[in-house]
N, C-alpha and C positions, 0 to 999 in steps of 0.2 A: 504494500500500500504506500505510495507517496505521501508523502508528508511537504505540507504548505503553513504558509504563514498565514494566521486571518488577517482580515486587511482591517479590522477596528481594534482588535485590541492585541494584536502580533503576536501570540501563542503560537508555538505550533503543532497543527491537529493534522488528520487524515485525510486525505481527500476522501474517504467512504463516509464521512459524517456530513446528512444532509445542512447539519449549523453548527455553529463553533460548541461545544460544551462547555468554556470559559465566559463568555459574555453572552453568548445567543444569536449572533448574528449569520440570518440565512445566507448560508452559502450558494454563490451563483454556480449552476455545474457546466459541466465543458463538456457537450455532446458531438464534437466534430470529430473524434476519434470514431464513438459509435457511428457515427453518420458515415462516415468513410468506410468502414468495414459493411454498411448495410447495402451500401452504393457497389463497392464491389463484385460483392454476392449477388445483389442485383444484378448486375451486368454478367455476372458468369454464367448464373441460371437463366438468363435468359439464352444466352450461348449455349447453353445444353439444349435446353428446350428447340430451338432453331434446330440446332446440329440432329435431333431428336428426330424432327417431323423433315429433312432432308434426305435419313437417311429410311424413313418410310416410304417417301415419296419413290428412291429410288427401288426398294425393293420391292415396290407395285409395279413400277416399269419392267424391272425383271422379271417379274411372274407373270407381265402380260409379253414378254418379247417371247418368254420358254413355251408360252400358250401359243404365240404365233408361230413358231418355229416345228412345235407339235402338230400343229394343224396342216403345215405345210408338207412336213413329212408324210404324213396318214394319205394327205393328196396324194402325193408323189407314188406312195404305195401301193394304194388305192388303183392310180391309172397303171402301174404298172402288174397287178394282178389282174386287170382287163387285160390287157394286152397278152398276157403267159395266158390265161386261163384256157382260152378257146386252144390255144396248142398245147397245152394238156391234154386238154379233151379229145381231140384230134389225133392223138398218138405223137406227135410231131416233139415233142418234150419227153423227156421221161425222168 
C-alpha cells in the first residue's frame, strides 16, 4: 500500500483509507490507473471478440467451398457412371 501525505494536516496514511484517520479529511482518489487498465481490457476484448467472429466467418466459407467442391465431385461422378454404365451393360467393360 503506498503511503501519502494528507494534504490538511501532513500525517502520513495509506492511500486505501477512503479519509485521513488523523483529522478526517476526505480523500480525493486517483482513478486513472483503474481507468487505464479498464480501457485496455476494453480494447483487447474487443480484439478477441473481432478476431472471434473473423475466424467464424471464415470457417462458414470453408464449409461452404468443401460443400461446393463435394457437389462438384458427385457431378463429375455422376456423369461419368452414365457414361461407363451403358458399356457395362453392353459387355464392352468388364
Amino acid at each position: 500500500m503506498p503511503i501519502v501525505e494528507c494534504p490538511k494536516c501532513n500525517e502520513k496514511i495509506s492511500t486505501w483509507h477512503p479519509d485521513c484517520p488523523y483529522c478526517g479529511k476526505v480523500l480525493k482518489r486517483n482513478y486513472s490507473k483503474l481507468i487505464s487498465v479498464l480501457v485496455v481490457l476494453g480494447i483487447a476484448g474487443g480484439g478477441f471478440y473481432a478476431e472471434g467472429k473473423v475466424r467464424k466467418q471464415n470457417r462458414i466459407k470453408e464449409k461452404e467451398t468443401v460443400q461446393q467442391q463435394t457437389k462438384v465431385e458427385n457431378e463429375i461422378v455422376s456423369e461419368s457412371v452414365k457414361k461407363i454404365q451403358p458399356m457395362l451393360l453392353l459387355g464392352i467393360l468388364k
